[in-house]
C-alpha positions as CSV (number, residue, x, y, z in Angstrom):
1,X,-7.0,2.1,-19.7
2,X,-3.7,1.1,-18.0
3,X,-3.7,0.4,-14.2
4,X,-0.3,2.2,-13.9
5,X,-1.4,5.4,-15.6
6,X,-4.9,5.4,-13.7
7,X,-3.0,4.3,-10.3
8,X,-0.2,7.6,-11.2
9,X,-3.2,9.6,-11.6
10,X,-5.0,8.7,-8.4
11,X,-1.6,9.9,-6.5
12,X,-0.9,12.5,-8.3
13,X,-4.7,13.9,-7.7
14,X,-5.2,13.1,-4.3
15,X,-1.3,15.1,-3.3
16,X,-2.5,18.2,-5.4
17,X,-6.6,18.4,-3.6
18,X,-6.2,17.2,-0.2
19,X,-7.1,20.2,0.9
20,X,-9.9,20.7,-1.0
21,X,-11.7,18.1,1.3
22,X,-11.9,20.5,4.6
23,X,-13.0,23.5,2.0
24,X,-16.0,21.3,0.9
25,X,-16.5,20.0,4.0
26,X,-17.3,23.6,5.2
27,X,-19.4,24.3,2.1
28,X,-20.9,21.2,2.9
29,X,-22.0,22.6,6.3
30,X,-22.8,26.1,5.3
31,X,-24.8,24.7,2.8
32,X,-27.0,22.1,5.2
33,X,-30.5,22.0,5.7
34,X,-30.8,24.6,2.5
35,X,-32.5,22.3,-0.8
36,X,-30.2,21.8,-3.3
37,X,-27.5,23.0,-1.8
38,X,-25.4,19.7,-2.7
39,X,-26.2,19.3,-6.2
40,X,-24.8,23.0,-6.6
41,X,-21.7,22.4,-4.5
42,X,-20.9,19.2,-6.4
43,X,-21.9,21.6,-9.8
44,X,-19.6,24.5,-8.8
45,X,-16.9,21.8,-8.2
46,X,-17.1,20.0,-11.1
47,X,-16.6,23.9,-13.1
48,X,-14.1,25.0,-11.2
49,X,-11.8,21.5,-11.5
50,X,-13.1,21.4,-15.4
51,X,-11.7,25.1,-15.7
52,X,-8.1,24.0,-13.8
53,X,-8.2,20.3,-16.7
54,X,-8.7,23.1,-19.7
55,X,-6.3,25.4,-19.4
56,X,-3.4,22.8,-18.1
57,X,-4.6,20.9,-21.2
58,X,-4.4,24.2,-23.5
59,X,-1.2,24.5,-21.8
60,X,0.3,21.3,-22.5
61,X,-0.4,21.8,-26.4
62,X,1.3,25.1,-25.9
63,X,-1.5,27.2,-26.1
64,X,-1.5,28.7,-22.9
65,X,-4.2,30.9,-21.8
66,X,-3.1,31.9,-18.5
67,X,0.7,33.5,-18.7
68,X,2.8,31.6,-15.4
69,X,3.2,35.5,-13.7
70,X,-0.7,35.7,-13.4
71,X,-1.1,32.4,-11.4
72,X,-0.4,33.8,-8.2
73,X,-3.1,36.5,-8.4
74,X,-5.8,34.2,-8.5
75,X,-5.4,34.5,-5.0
76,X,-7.3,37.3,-4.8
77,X,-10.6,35.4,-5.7
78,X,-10.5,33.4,-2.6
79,X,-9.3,36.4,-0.5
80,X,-11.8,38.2,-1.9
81,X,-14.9,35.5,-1.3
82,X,-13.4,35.1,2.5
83,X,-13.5,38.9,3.3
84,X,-17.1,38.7,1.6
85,X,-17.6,35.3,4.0
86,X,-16.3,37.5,7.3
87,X,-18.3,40.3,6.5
88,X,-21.7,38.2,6.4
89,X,-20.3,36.3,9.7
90,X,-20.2,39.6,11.3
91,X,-23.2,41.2,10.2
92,X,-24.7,37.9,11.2
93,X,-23.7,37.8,14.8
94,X,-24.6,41.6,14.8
95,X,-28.1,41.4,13.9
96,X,-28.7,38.3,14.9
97,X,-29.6,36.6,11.6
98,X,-28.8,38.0,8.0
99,X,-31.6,37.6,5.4
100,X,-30.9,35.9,1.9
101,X,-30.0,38.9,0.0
102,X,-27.5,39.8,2.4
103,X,-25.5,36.6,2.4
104,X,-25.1,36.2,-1.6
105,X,-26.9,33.0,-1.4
106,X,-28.4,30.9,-4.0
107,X,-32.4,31.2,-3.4
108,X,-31.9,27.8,-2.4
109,X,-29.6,28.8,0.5
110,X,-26.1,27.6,0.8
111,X,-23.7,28.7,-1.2
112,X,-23.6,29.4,-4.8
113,X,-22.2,27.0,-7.8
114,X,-20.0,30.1,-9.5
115,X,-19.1,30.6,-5.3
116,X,-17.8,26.9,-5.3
117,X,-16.1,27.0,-8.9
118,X,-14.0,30.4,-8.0
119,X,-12.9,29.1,-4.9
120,X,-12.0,25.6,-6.3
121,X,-10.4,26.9,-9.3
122,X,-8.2,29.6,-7.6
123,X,-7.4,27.0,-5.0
124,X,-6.1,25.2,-7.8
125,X,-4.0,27.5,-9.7
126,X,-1.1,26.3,-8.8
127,X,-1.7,22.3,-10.1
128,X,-1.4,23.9,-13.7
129,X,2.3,24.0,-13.2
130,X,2.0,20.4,-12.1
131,X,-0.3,19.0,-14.2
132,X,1.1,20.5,-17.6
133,X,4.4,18.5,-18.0
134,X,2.6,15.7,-16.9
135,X,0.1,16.1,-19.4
136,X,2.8,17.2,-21.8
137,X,5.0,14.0,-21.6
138,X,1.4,11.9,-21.4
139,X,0.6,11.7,-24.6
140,X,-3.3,12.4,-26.0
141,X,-3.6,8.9,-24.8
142,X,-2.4,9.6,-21.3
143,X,-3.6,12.8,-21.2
144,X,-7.2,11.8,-21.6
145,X,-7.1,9.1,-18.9
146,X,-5.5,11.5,-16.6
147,X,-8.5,13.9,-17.1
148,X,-11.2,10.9,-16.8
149,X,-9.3,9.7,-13.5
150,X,-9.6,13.3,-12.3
151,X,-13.3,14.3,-13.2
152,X,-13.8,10.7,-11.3
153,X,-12.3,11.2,-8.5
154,X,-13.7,14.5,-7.7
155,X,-17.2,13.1,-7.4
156,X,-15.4,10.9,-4.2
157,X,-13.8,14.3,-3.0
158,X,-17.4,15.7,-3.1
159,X,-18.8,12.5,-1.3
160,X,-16.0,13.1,1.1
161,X,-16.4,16.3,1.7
162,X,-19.9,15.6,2.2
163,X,-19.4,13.0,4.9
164,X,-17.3,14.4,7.2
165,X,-19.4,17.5,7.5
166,X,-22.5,15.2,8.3
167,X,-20.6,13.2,11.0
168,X,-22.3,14.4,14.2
169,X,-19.0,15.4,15.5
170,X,-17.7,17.5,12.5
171,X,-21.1,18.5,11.9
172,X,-21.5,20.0,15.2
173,X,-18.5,21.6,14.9
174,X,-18.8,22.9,11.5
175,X,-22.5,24.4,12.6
176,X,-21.1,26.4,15.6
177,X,-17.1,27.5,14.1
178,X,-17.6,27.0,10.2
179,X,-19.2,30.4,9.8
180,X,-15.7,31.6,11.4
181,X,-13.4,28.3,9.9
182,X,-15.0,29.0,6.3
183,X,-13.4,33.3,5.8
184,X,-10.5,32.1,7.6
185,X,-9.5,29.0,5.3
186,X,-10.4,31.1,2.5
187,X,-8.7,34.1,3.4
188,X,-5.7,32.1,4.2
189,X,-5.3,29.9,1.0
190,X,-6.2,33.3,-0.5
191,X,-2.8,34.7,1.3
192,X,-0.3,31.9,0.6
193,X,-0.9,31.1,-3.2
194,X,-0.4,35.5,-3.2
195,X,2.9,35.1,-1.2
196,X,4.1,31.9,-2.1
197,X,3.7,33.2,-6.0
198,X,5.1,36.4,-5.3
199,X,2.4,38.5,-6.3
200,X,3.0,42.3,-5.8
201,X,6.0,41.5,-4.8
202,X,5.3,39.6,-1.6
């Protein structure tokens, strides 16, 4: 595999997901002290980026799947998680505690894998209209290292992720504000891929 190619696709990776180390960082947290909770984080991950890597592949052989004017509405899947997210919060600091079927938990606890995949997956809408003339111009060649570079990569995004929310700072943090950070960010990213793609006319 050629250094340059894997070295273009580190970059153009980490530019396009930096943020997705603070949102698994607080799924990381939400999900601690609850069994398996990291094996379905790093599984909901690994869909949701697989999901982004198919369609911009589909895309670059001109069979695309998702039409450019519906991108922006896949803001309404982490809108919709992080109103879900603030409604448990509150009912949580209402009552005190909120059992398992209230929360939309795996029976693990934490959150879900299909929770993980939506979010990472709408998060990453709009790295499709990056990642297809890359792929495009990359050749099958290129194309395929760019994917194994990614898939790679995310597992060190999931390790990050993971570390920072078990530092004893962050993690002290994230236990008493990431019930509150988590609907926010969500909301939020939910919000600017809407506006900043013009959905409804924003």
């Amino acid at each position: 595999m050629d250094l340059g190619i894997i070295g273009q696709a580190a970059g153009l990776f980490a530019v396009t997901n930096i943020d997705d180390i603070l949102i698994l960082a607080l799924f990381f947290a939400r999900g601690a002290g609850h069994p398996g909770s990291t094996r379905r984080i790093v599984l909901g991950q690994y869909l949701g980026f697989t999901a982004i890597l198919a369609v911009a592949v589909a895309a670059a052989f001109g069979a695309t799947f998702l039409p450019e004017s519906a991108v922006p509405y896949l803001g309404l899947l982490p809108l919709a998680l992080g109103l879900k997210a603030a409604r448990q919060a509150w009912k949580s600091h209402r009552n005190g505690d909120v059992d398992q079927e209230d929360t939309g938990a795996e029976p693990g606890g934490g959150p879900g894998a299909l929770e993980v995949a939506a979010v990472t997956f709408a998060n990453g809408g709009d790295n499709i209209g990056v990642y297809v003339p890359v792929f495009a111009t990359a050749g099958i060649g290129g194309m395929t290292a760019y994917a194994v570079v990614f898939l790679a990569l995310v597992a060190v995004w999931c390790f990050a992720g993971r570390f920072f929310a078990t530092r004893p700072v962050v993690a002290r943090a994230l236990a008493r504000w990431g019930h509150v950070l988590l609907p926010l960010v969500l909301i939020g990213i939910g919000l600017l891929i809407l506006v900043e793609g013009g959905a409804f006319g924003l």
